[in-house]
N, C-alpha and C positions, 0 to 999 in steps of 0.2 A: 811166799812163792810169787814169782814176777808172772804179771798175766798182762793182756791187752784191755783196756779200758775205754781205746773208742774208733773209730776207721771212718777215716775220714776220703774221698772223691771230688775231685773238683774239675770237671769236663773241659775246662780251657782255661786260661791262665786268669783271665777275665772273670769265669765264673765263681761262684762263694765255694767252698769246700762243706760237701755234704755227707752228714754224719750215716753211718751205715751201719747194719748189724754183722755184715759178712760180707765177703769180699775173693775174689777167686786170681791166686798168684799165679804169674805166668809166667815161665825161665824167658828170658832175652825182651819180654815187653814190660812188666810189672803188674799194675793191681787192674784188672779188667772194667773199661771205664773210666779209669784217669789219663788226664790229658799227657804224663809220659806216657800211658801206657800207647796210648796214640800217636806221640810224636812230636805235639802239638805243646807243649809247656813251654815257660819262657825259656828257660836254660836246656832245652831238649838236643842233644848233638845229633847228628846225621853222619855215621850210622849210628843205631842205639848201643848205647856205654853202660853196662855191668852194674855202675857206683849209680844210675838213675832210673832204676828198676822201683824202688819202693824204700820210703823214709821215715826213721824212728823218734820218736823226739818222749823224755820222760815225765810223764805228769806233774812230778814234783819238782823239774826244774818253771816249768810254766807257772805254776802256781805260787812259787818261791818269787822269781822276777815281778810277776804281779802282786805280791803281797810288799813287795821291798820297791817297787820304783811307783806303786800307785797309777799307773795305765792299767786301763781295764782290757786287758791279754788275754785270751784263751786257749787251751790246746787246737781251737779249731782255728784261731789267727794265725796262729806256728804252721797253716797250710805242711803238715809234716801228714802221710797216707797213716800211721799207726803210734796210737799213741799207749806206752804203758807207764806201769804200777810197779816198782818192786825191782825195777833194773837197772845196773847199772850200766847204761849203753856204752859209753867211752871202754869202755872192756873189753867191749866186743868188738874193737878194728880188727883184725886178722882171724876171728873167730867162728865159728858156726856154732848156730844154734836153731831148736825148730821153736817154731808158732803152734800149735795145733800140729799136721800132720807135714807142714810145708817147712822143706830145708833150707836156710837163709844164709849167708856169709856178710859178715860187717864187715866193709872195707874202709871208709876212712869218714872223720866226724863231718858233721853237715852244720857249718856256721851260719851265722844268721849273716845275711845278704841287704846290701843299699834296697832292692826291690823290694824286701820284705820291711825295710822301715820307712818306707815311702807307704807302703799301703796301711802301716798300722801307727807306730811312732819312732823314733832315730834312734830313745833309749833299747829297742833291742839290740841294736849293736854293741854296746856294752854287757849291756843285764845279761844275754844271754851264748856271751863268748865265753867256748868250751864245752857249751851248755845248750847247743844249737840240737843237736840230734847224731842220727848215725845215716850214713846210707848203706844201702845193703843192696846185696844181688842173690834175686832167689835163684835155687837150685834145683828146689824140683815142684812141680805143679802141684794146686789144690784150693782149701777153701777156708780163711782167715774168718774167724770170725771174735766177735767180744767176748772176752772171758777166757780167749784161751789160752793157756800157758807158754809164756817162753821159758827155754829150758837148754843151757847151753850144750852142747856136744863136745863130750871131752873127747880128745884122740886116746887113739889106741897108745897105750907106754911103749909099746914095741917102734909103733913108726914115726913119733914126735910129733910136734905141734904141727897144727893144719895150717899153711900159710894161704895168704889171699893174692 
């Protein structure tokens, strides 16, 4: 079962990303305490945009890029707010699924960015294309924490796939 493995905050773009046990989603700001959720992130648009609400990236692609390119990478360098176990994110662009009790929508992947290999090394532009994360827009309030399950939401047969 795919679950969440660590949540991560980082108060300004400047600041480190700090690891957390829980975290409280919010429709139209994102994770309460992070610098979108404030407005304030590098890439933060004016007004706040759907697809920069809160970002998934998979344990196993992090650890795979650093076991094969030799940078010492962590899910916490991937600056991504949630990171899991067990998922496969790229699935879930047009998708919903919940965290714990908070309804999410994946809308399009989150590639690794010039910004992020300037602060860490240039080989994630490679190592980790395709392989960057998801972003998502939450849907309804509540409280993220580690451990908890993602768990896709399948539509109903009657009214076909949920688009984004």
């Amino acid at each position: 079962m795919a679950k969440i493995t660590d949540i991560f905050i980082a108060k300004s773009p400047a600041s480190p990303a700090v690891a957390q046990q829980r975290a409280r989603a919010v429709p139209g700001r994102g994770l309460e305490g992070d610098r979108y959720f404030n407005g304030i992130g590098t890439f933060s648009p004016h007004p706040q945009k759907p697809d920069f609400e809160i970002t998934l990236i998979q344990k196993e692609h992090v650890e795979m890029f650093a076991s094969s390119s030799g940078v010492a990478f962590t899910a916490k360098d991937a600056r991504r707010n949630l990171v899991t176990l067990g998922a496969d994110l790229n699935s879930l662009v047009g998708r919903e699924f919940r965290i714990g009790s908070v309804l999410i929508r994946g809308l399009r992947l989150c590639g690794p960015c010039n910004y992020l290999a300037k602060q860490t090394s240039p080989e994630v532009l490679r190592g980790l294309l395709h392989k960057g994360g998801l972003r998502a827009q939450i849907l309804t309030e509540g409280e993220i924490r580690v451990g908890d399950s993602l768990v896709e939401v399948l539509p109903n047969p009657l009214e076909g796939p949920t688009l984004a």
